[in-house]
C-alpha positions in Angstrom: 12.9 -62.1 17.1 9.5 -61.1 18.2 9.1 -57.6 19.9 9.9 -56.7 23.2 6.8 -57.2 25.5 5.7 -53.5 26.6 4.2 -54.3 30.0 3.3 -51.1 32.2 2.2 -51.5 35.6 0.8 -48.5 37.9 4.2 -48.0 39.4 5.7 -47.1 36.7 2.8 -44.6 35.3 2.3 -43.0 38.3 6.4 -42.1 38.9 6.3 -41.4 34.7 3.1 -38.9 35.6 5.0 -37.3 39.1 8.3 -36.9 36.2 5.6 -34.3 34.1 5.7 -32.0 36.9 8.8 -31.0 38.3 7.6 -29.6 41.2 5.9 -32.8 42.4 7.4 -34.1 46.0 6.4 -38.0 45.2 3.7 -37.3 47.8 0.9 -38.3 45.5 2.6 -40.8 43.7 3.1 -42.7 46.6 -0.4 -42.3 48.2 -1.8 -43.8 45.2 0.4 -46.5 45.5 -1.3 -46.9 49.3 -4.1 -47.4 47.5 -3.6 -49.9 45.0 -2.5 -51.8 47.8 -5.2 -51.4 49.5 -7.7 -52.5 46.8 -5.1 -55.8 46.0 -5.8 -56.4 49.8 -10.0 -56.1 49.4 -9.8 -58.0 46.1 -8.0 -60.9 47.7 -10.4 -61.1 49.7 -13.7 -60.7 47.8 -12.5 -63.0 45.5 -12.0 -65.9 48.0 -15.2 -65.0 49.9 -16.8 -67.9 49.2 -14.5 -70.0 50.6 -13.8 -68.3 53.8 -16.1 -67.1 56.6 -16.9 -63.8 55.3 -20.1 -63.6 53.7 -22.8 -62.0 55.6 -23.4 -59.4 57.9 -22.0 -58.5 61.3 -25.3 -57.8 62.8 -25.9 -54.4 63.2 -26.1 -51.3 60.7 -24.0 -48.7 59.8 -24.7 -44.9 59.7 -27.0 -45.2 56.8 -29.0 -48.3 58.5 -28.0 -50.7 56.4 -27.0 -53.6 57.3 -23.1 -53.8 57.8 -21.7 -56.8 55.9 -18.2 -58.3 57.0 -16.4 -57.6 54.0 -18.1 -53.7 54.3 -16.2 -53.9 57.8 -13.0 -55.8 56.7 -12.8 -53.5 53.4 -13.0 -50.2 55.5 -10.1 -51.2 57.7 -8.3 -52.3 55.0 -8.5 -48.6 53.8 -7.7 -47.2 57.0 -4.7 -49.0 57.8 -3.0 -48.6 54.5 -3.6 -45.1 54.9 -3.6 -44.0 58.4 0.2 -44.1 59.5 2.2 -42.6 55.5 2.4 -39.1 56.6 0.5 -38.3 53.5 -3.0 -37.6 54.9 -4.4 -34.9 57.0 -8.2 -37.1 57.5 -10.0 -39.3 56.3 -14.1 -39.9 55.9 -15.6 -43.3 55.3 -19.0 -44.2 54.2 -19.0 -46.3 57.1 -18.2 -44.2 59.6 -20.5 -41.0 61.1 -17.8 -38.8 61.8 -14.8 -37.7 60.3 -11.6 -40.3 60.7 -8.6 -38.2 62.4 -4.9 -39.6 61.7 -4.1 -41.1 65.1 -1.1 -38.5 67.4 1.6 -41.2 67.2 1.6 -40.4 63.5 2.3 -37.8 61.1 -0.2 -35.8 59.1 0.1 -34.8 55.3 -1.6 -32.5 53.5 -4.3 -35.0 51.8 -7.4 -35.5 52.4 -9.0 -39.1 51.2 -13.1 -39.9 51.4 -14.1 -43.7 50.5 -16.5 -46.0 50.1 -14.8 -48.9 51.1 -17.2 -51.3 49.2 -19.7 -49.9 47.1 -22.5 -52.7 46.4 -22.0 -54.3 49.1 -25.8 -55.8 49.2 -24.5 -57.9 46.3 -21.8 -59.7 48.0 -23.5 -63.1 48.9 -24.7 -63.3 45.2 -21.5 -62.9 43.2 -22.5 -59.8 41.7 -19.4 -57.2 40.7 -18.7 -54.7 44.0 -16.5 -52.0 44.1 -14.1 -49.2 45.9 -14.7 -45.8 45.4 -12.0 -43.0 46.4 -11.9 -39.1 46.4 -8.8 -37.0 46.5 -8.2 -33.2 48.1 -5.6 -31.6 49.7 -6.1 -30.0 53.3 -7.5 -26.3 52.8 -7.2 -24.9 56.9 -4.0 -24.3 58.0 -3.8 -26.7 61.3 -1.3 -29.3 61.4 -4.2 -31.9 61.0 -7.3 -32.8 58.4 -11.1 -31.2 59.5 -14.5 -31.2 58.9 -13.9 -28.1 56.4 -11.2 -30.0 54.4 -13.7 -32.8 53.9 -16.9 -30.2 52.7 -15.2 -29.0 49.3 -16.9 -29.2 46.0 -16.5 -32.1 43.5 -14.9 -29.5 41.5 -11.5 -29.0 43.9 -10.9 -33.3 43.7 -7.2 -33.5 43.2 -8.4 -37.1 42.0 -10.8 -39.6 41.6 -10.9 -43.3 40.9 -12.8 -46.4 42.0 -11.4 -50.0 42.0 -14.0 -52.7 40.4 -13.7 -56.4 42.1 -15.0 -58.2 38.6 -14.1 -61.3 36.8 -11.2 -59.5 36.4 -10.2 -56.7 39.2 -9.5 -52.9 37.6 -8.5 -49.5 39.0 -9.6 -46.6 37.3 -8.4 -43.3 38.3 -8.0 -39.4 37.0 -5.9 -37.0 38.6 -7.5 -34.4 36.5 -5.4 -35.0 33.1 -7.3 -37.9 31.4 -8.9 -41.2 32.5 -6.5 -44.6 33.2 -7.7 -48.0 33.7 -5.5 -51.1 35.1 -5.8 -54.6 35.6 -4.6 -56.5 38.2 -2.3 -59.5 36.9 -2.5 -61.7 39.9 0.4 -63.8 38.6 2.6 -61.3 38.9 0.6 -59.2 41.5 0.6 -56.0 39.6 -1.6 -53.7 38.1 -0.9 -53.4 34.7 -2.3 -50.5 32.3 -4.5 -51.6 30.3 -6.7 -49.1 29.5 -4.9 -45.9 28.8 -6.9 -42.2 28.4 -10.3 -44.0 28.5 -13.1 -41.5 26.4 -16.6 -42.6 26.4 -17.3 -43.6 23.0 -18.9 -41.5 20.6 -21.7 -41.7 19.4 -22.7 -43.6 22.5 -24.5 -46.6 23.2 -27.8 -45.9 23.7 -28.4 -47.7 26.6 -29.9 -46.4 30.1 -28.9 -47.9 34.3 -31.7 -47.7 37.0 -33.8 -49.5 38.7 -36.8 -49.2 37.2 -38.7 -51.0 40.4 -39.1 -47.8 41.8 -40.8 -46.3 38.8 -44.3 -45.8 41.1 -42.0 -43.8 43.5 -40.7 -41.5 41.0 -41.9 -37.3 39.7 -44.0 -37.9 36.8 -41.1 -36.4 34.7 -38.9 -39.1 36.0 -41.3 -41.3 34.5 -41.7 -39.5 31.2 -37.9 -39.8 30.6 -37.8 -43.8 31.3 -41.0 -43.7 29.0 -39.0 -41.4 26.5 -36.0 -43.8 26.4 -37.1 -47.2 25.8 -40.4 -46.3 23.8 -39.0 -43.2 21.4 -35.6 -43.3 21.8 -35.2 -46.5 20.8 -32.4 -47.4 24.0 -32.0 -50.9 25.7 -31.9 -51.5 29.1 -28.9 -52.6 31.7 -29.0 -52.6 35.5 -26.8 -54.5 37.4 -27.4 -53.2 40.7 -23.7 -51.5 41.8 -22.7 -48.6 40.6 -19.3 -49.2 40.7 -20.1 -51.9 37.3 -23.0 -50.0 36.0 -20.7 -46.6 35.8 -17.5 -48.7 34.7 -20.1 -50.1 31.8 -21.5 -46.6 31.0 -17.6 -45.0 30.9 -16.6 -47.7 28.2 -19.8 -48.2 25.9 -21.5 -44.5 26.8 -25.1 -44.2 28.1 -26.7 -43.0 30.8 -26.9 -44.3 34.9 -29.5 -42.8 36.7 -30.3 -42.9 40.2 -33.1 -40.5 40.6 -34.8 -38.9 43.7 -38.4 -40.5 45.2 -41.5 -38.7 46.0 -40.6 -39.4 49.7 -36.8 -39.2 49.2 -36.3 -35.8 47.1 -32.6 -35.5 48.0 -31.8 -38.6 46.6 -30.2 -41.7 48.1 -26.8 -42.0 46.8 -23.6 -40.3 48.7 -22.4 -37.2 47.1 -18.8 -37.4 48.7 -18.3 -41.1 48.5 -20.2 -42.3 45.5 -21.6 -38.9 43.5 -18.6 -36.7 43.1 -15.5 -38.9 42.7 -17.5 -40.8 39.9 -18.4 -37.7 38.4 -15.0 -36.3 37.9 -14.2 -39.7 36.6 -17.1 -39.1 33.5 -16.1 -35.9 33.2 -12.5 -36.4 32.6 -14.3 -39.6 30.1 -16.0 -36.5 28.2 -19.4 -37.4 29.7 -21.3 -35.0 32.5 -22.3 -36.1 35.8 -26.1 -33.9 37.0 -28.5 -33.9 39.8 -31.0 -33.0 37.1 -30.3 -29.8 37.5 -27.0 -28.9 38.0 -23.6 -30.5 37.6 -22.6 -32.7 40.6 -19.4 -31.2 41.2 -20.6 -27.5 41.7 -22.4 -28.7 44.7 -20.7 -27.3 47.9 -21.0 -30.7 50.5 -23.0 -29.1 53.6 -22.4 -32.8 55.5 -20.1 -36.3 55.2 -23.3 -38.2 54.3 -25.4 -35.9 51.8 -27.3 -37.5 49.3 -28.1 -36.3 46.0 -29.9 -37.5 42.6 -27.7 -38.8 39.7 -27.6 -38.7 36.2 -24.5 -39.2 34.7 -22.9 -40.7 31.5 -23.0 -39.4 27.6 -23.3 -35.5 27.4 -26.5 -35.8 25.0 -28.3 -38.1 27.3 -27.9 -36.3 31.0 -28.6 -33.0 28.7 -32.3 -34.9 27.3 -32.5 -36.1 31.0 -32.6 -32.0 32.4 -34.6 -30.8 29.6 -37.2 -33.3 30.0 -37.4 -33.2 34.0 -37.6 -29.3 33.9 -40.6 -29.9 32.0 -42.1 -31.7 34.2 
């Protein structure tokens, strides 16, 4: 007789995890579970966008001034309704939104606070290129009955979790709650997500391979350019971009590396989010065994001053972000 089939979907991990810690109140459990509803919702749709109107944008731009796509729209309400009414979360802040999202009256607040980007890559949508959902997890630090600014402004360092949700030929969910890094696939016969890739480390040694978009290399600090130099000309590394972070970090967390996304001349704060992009994929490599810098300090030790501050990234193998400081602090 051929051995029983050991199938495990995120259900089941997640109450087997909440069973570790006696003190747990299922709280958690269940607002990951929100989630990976959530992302089955978004991935339904992205992977049927071709054939239904929502490619495009909506006309106007968000608080970044980028142009708002539908699905950007669609995807952020997605994550707002599967969140807004548990009684699990005290706010919530959105990449898409200016201003802090407050849990409507007519509901309960929790004592979570949950900051998304509800699709990361979204440029890429009307070329079939892999998108993604990022996530951050804290719980409520002021004493009111509901979520504030404050709550939302904590280091990286204080995330209760982390995970992202990549809308591939195949759609995964990738999350740490601090203890490790768990990857799982979506089955969409059975409509689960099933693990599939349990305590995920970034490989060692590491590929040597670097992520960014070397376009910009005019705009860069001539150290900037002296590392890109360095990479591909001494250190011997190849050269992958696909354009979303969501799938450049997801390749850099399973072959090792190093993604970049480094300041301009005319930008020196950098461009990507450090709440909804920067920090939750940080603790993410981290948890890998890989470090997540600015190019000059670790991500996570930043203390957010606003909802949308940007910062520089370099993040990936340990070795590679540590060459990538040394060689930018001699610049």
């Amino acid at each position: 007789m051929p051995p029983e089939s050991h199938v495990v979907t995120i259900s089941r991990f997640l109450i087997d995890e909440e069973r570790k810690y006696p003190e747990a109140t299922g709280a958690f459990t269940s607002l990951l579970s929100d989630i990976a509803l959530a992302a089955k919702v978004i991935g339904r749709e992205v992977n049927k966008a071709g054939l239904v109107d929502i490619f495009g944008a909506v006309g106007h731009e968000n608080v970044h001034g980028e142009d708002q796509q539908k699905l950007d729209v669609f995807a952020n309400q997605v994550m707002y309704r599967a969140l807004d009414h548990t009684g699990l979360v005290a706010c919530l802040a959105s990449e898409e939104s200016e201003e802090l999202i407050s849990i409507p009256a007519k509901f309960p607040a929790g004592e979570y606070v949950v900051i998304y980007d509800p699709l990361d890559g979204s440029s890429n949508i009307d070329v079939n290129v892999s998108i993604g959902t990022i996530f951050s997890i804290h719980r409520k630090i002021t004493s009111g009955a509901r979520g504030t600014l404050e709550d939302c402004l904590q280091p990286g360092s204080r995330q209760v979790a982390a995970g992202y949700i990549l809308y591939g030929s195949s759609t995964m969910l990738v999350y740490t709650s601090g203890t490790g890094v768990h990857g799982f696939t979506l089955d969409p016969s059975i409509g689960e997500f099933i693990l599939s890739h349990p305590d995920m480390r970034m490989p060692e040694p590491p590929k040597k391979v670097y992520s960014v978009n070397e376009a910009y290399f005019t705009r860069w600090s001539r150290g900037q350019q002296l590392l890109v130099s360095h990479l591909k000309n001494e250190g011997g590394f190849g050269s992958r971009y696909i354009g979303s972070m969501v799938a450049d970090v997801h390749r850099t967390l399973l072959q090792g590396g190093l993604f970049m996304y480094p300041p301009e001349r005319a930008q020196p704060e950098g461009k990507l989010r450090l709440l909804y992009e920067a920090a939750p994929m940080a603790m993410i490599i981290e948890q890998a065994g890989g470090r997540a810098s600015t190019g000059t300090q670790d991500i996570n030790d930043i203390t957010p001053t606003g909802l949308h501050q940007r910062v520089p990234i370099y993040m990936g193998s340990k070795e590679f972000v540590a060459l990538s400081e040394e060689m930018l602090a001699a610049e």
